[in-house]
Structure formats: C-alpha cells, structure tokens
N, C-alpha and C positions, 0 to 999 in steps of 0.2 A: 745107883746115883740118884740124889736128890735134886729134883729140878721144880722147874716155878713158871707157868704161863698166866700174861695177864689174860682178862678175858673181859668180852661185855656181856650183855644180860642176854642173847640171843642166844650167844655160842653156850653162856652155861646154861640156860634151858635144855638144851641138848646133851651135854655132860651129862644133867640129870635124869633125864631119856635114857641114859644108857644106866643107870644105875650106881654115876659116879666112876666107869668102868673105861670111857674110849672117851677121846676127844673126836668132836663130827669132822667127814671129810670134808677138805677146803674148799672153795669155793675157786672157778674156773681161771678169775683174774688174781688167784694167791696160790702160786704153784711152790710157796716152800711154809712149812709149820717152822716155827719157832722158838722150841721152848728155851727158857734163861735159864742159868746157874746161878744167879741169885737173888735172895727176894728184895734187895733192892734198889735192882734193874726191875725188877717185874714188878713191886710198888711205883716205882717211878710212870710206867707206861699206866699201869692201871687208874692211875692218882691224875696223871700231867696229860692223859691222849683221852682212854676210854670215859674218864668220868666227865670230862668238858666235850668230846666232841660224838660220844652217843647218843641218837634221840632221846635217849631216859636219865641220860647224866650222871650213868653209874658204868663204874669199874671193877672188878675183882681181882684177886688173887688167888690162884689157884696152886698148889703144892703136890708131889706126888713124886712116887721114887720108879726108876728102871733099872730092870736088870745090866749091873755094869758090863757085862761083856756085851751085849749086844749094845751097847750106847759107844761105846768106844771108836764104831766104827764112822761116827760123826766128827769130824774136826771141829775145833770150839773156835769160834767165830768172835774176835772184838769189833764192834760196830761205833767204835764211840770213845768214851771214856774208857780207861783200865777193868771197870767192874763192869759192863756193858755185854757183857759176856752171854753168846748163843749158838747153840746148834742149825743148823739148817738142814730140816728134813725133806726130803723133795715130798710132795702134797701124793705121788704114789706110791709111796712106803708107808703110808701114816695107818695105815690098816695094821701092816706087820707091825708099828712103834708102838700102836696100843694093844697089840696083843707081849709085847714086853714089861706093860704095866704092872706092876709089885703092887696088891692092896688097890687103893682106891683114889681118887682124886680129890681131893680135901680145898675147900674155902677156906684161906686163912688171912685173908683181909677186903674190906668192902669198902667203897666210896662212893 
C-alpha cells in the first residue's frame, strides 16, 4: 500500500539518518504515528500546519509503500473531510511499521 506522511524538517533529518529506511520514534506526548492515504491530505498538513507553524516554515511530503498484509491490520481512520483519510499506529509498533517498509521513503513535495 501506498501511503504519504507529512513531515517538518527535524523528523526528515532523521529519515535521513536512517538512510531514507524508518521513520524516528515518536516522541512521549504523540503516542500514535499517522501516516495518510493520500497526497492530498498529506499536502494539505504539509502546506496548511508544518510550513506556517514550524520554526523554519517548511513542510514536506513524504511518500513510501507497506507491505499490504501487514498494513491491513490498521483500520483507516476519516478525521475530517471524506479524503482526510489515516491509519493510527500506536507510537510502540512503529518499530515493527518500519520494518514493513517496501524501498525507501521518498520526498515528493517541499514547502
């Protein structure tokens, strides 16, 4: 499955860390990862949250596929609008979610 998290420039530092390979564990007060089903839910956040209200005023998009069986086991989550469309990964499985990672984790838009 093809999935899409925004991100700001801290978290992808980190991605990059890893060789474009895992996304970094969450942090104590974000006990679920999020990633969207499409990129534009995940432009929106990137565009409308991270580029206005991170210290650097940028956002990303990030792209990358999981192995569908194991993704399956997440119910998809509408938060919003009809396209607003997310999984909720509890922040201690995110270890296993990136070892489900298919390829690499790809940048495919910047703000």
């Amino acid at each position: 499955m093809k999935l899409f998290r925004p991100v700001g420039t801290k978290e992808l530092e980190l991605i990059q860390e890893s060789g474009y390979k895992e996304f970094p564990p969450r942090l104590p007060e974000q006990p679920i990862f999020y990633p969207v089903l499409n990129v534009e839910y995940a432009t929106e956040i990137a565009e409308k949250w991270n580029a206005r209200y991170n210290d650097d005023n940028k956002g990303y998009v990030t792209e990358f596929d999981v192995d569908d069986e194991f993704v399956k086991r997440y119910e998809v989550q509408v938060v919003g609008a009809s396209h607003h469309q997310e999984l909720w990964v509890p922040a201690e499985e995110l270890e296993e979610f990136n070892r489900h990672i298919i390829g690499t984790i790809k940048v495919i838009r910047e703000f």
